[in-house]
N, C-alpha and C positions, 0 to 999 in steps of 0.2 A: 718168132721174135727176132727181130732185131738187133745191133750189138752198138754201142758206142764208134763201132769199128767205119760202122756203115753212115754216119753223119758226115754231110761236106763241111767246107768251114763256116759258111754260115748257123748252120745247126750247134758247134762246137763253140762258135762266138755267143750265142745264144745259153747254151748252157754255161758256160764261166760267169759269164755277167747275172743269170740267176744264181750260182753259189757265192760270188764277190760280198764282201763284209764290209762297208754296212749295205745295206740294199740299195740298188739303184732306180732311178725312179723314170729312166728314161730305156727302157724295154717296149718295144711294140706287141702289144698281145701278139697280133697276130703269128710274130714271129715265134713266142711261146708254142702256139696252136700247131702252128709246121714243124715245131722241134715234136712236140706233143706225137704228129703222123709220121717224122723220120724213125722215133725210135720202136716204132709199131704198135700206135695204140691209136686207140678210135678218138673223136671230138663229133659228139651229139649238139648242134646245134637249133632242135626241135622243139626244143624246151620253152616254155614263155618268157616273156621278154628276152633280156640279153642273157639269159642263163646258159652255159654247157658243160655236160656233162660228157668227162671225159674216164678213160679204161687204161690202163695202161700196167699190164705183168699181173693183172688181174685184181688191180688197186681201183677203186672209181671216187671220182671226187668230181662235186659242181663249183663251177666259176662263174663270175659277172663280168661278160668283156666291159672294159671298160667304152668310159662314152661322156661326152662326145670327143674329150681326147684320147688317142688312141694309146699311151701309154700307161703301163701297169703303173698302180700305187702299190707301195711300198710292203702294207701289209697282206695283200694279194700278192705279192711275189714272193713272203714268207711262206705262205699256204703255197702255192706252187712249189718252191725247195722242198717243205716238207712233203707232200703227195710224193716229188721224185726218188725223195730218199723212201719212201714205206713203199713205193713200187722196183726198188733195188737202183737206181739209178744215182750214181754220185759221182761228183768231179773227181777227180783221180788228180795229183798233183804235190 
């Protein structure tokens, strides 16, 4: 597993702006996705349509990449905060 320790800054810029109050709406999943495999967890993109399923501290949860804009809505980024926090993962601050 992985530690907060081990994120560059972009992974670390990525995580603040998912815990930021009120949600923002200008997040690139993708970037999500790569925070999702910095902090050592899997992203299953096999699933039908834009579905994945991701693992992470032994938490799983499925996502809708967004489409055809590439940023996250708002309440999809809720769901992500939450998944981070029930796989141990929280801004520190």
């Amino acid at each position: 597993m992985k530690s907060k320790g081990d994120l560059n800054s972009a992974h670390l810029k990525t995580l603040s702006a998912i815990f930021k109050n009120p949600a923002s709406s200008t997040i690139v999943w993708m970037d999500i996705e790569r925070l999702f495999l910095a902090l050592g967890g899997t992203v299953d993109d096999s699933r039908e349509g834009s579905r994945v399923a991701v693992s992470l501290n032994g938490i799983r949860a499925v996502f809708h990449r967004p489409h055809p804009r590439p940023c996250t809505e708002k309440g999809a980024l809720r769901s992500v905060r939450r998944f981070l926090v029930a796989a141990g993962i929280v801004e520190e601050g």
